[in-house]
C-alpha positions in Angstrom: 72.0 166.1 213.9 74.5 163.4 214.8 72.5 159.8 215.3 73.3 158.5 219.2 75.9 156.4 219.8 73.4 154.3 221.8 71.9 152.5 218.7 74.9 150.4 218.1 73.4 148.6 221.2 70.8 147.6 219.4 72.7 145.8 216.2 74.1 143.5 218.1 73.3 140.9 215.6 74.1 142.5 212.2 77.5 143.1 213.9 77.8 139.2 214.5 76.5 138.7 211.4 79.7 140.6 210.4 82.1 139.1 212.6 81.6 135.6 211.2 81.9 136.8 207.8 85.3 137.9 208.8 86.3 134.6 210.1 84.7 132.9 206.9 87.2 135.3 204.8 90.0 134.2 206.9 89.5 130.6 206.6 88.1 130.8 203.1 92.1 133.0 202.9 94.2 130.2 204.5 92.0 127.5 202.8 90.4 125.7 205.8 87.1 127.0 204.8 84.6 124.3 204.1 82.9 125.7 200.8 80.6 123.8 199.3 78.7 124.5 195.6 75.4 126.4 196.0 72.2 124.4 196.2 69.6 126.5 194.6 66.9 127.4 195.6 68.3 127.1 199.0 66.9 126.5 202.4 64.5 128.9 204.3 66.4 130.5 207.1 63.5 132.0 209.6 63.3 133.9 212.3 60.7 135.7 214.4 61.9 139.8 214.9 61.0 141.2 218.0 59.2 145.1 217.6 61.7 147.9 216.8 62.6 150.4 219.2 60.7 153.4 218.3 63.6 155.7 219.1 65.2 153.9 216.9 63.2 154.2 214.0 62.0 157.8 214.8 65.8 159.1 213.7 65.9 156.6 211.1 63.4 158.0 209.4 64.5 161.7 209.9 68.2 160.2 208.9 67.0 159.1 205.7 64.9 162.6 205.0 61.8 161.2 205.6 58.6 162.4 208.5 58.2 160.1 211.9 54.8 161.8 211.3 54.0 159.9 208.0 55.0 156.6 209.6 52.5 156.6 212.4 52.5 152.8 214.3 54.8 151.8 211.3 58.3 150.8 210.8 59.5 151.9 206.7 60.1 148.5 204.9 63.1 150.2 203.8 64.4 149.7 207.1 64.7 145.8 206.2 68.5 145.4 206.3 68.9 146.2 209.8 67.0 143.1 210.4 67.5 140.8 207.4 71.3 141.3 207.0 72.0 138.4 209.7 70.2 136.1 208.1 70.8 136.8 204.4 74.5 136.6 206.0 73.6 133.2 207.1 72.1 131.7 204.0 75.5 132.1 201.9 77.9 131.5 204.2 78.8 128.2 202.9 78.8 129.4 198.9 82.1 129.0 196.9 82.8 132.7 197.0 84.8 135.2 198.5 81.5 136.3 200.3 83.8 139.4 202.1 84.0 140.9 198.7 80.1 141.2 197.8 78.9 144.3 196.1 75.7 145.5 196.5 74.2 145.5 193.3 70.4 146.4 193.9 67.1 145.7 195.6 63.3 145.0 194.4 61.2 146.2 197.7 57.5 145.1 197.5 55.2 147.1 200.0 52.1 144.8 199.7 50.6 145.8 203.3 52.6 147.7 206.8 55.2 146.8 209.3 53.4 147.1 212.5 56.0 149.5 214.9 54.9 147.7 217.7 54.2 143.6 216.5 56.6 141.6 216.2 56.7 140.2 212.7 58.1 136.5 211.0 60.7 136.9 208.2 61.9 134.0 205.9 65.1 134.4 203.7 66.1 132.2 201.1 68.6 131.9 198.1 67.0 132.1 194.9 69.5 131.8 192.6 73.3 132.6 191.1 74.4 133.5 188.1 78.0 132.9 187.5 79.4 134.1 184.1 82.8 133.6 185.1 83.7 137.1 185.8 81.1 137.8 188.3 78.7 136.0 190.3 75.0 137.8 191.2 73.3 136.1 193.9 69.7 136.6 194.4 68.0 136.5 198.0 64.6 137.4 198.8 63.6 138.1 202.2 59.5 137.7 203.2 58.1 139.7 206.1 55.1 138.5 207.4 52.6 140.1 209.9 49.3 139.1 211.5 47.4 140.7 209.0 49.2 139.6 205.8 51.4 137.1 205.3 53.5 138.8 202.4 53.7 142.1 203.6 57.0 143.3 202.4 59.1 141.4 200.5 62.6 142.1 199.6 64.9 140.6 197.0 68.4 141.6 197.2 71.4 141.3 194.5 74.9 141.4 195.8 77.8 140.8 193.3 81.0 139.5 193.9 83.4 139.6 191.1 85.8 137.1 189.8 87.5 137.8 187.5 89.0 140.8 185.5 87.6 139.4 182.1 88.2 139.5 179.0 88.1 143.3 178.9 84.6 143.5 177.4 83.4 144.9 180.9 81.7 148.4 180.2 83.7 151.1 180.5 83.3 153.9 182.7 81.7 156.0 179.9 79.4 153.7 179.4 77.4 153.2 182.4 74.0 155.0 182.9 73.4 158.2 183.3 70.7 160.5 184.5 68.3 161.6 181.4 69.3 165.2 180.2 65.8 166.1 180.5 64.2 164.4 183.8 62.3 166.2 186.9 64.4 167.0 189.8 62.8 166.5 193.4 65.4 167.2 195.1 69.1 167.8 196.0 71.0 166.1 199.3 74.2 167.3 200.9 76.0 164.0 202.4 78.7 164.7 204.7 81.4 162.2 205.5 79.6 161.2 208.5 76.6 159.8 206.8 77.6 156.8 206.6 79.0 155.7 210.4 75.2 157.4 210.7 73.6 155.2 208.8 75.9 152.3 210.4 74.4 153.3 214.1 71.2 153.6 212.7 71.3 150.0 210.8 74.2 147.7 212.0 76.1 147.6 208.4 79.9 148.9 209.8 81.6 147.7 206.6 84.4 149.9 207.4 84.1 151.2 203.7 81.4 153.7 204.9 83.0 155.0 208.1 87.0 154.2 207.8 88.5 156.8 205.4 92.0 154.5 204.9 89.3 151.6 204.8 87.7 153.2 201.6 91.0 153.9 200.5 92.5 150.5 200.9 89.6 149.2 199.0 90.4 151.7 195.7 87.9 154.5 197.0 89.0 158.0 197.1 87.5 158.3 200.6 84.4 156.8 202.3 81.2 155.5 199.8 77.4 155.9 201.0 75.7 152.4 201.6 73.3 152.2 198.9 70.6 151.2 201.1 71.0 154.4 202.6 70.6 155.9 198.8 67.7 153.9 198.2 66.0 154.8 201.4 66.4 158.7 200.5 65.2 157.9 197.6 61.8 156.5 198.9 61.6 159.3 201.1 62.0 161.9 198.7 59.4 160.5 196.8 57.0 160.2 199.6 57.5 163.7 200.0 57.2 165.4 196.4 55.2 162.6 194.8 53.3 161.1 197.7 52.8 164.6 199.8 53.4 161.8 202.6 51.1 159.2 202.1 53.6 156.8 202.2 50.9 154.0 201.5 50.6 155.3 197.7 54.6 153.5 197.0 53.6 150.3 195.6 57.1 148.8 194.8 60.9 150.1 194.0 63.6 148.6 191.8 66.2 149.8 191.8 70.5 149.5 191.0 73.1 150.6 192.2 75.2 151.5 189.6 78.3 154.0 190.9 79.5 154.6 194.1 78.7 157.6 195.9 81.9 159.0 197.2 81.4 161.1 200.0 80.8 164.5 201.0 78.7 164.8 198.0 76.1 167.1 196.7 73.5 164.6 194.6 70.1 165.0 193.1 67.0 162.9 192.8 65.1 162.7 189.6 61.8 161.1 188.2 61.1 160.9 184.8 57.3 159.1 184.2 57.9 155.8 186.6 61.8 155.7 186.5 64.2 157.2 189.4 67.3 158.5 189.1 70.2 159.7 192.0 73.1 161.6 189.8 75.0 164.3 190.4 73.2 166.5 187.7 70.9 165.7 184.5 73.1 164.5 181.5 75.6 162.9 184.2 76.4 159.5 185.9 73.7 158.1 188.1 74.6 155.7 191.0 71.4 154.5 191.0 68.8 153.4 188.3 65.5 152.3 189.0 61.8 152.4 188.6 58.4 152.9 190.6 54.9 151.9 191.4 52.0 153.2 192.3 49.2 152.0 194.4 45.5 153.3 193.3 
């Protein structure tokens, strides 16, 4: 089922959050861009989010292969980015990078208590911290939701890489990167169409054209257009809620995970467990695109 058109409505700021980190690129291009070294930690960028439109969340959730049914008065606090992205934008937009060329590299999402669908709730991002080798700089954020009821509720540190450099060509090689276990426990198995990810970009705000744009994807070395991998990470959660959890999506502790190839789309992927670690590959014994592990609340 195709996501309404509608929702873009709704992202109005994750697309200005976008915008400006277009006209950061072109400044930062022409060299008019005032770019300053990093102070870490950096400052707390807050903000009070309004309630999320339960339409909205409803086909999120299916979206992502999850139940509205599980989520009962709660919005998934893998939802996050359609939120946080403006303000995460925010905090580095001043760093001695070429910001428009960030990777997503990963996420650690701590589930501590719910999102209330119809609260409001206080977030707080910050920088942590950067680590520059030269070729590559990772730069940590963490965003902090806070509800009524607990003021740590879910808290979300995201890594986004920006290379540098090409090296000194000690940079893994393509053989080398993980792969999926030979002998792991498949869950499940996902068809992604090429429309998953102008979908997802509806559903969340996040129109890097590299999702949706085929010549986009190209221009940028892709064979075609590359899943977000929040949108992997999210179908990951969900198919655990659903095999591991049987839907009590309260028992999901915490998830770590990387992203580690991109998902070229269409593509036929599976999702494995083996003990507490998760896996998204194409098949056991293959390359994963993501790596991570679980927890689980008693």
């Amino acid at each position: 089922m195709a996501v309404p058109t509608r929702y873009i409505l709704h992202q109005g700021p994750v697309l200005g959050a976008i915008a400006r980190a277009a006209v950061v690129a072109l400044k930062s291009a022409s060299g008019t861009a005032n770019q300053a070294p990093a102070e870490v930690p950096g400052p707390i960028v807050s903000a009070s989010i309004p309630s999320r439109p339960p339409d909205l969340v409803r086909d999120y959730i299916r979206h992502v292969g999850g139940d509205p049914a599980w989520y009962r008065g709660q919005v998934p606090a893998h939802l996050f980015p359609q939120w946080v992205f403006p303000y995460q934008a925010k905090g580095i937009e001043g760093l001695q990078y070429p910001i428009q060329r960030v990777l997503n590299g990963g996420s650690r999402l701590q589930m501590n208590a719910p999102l209330p669908l119809h609260q409001r709730f206080e977030l707080k991002v910050q920088l942590l911290d950067i680590d520059d080798n030269g070729r590559r700089a990772v730069i940590h954020q963490r965003a902090t939701m806070s509800t009524s009821a607990h003021p740590e509720a879910v808290v979300a540190d995201v890594y986004g890489i920006v290379p540098l450099s090409r090296g000194d060509g000690s940079a893994k090689r393509k053989d080398d990167r993980p792969r999926v276990p030979a002998v792991v426990k498949e869950l499940g198995r996902w068809r992604l169409g090429t429309r998953v990810g102008l979908d997802f970009a509806k559903l969340t705000g996040d129109f890097n054209p590299i999702h949706w744009i085929p010549p986009a994807a190209r221009a940028s070395g892709f064979r075609n257009v590359i899943n977000h991998g929040f949108s992997t990470m999210a179908r990951a959660i969900e198919g655990l809620n659903r095999s591991v959890f049987s839907g009590d999506v309260s028992r999901l502790e915490f998830i770590d995970v990387q992203f580690k190839k991109p998902m070229v789309l269409p593509a036929e992927v599976g999702l494995y467990v083996d003990d507490d670690r998760v896996f998204v590959g194409d098949a056991p014994g293959g390359p994963a695109y993501l790596v991570g592990t679980y927890g689980v609340r008693s």
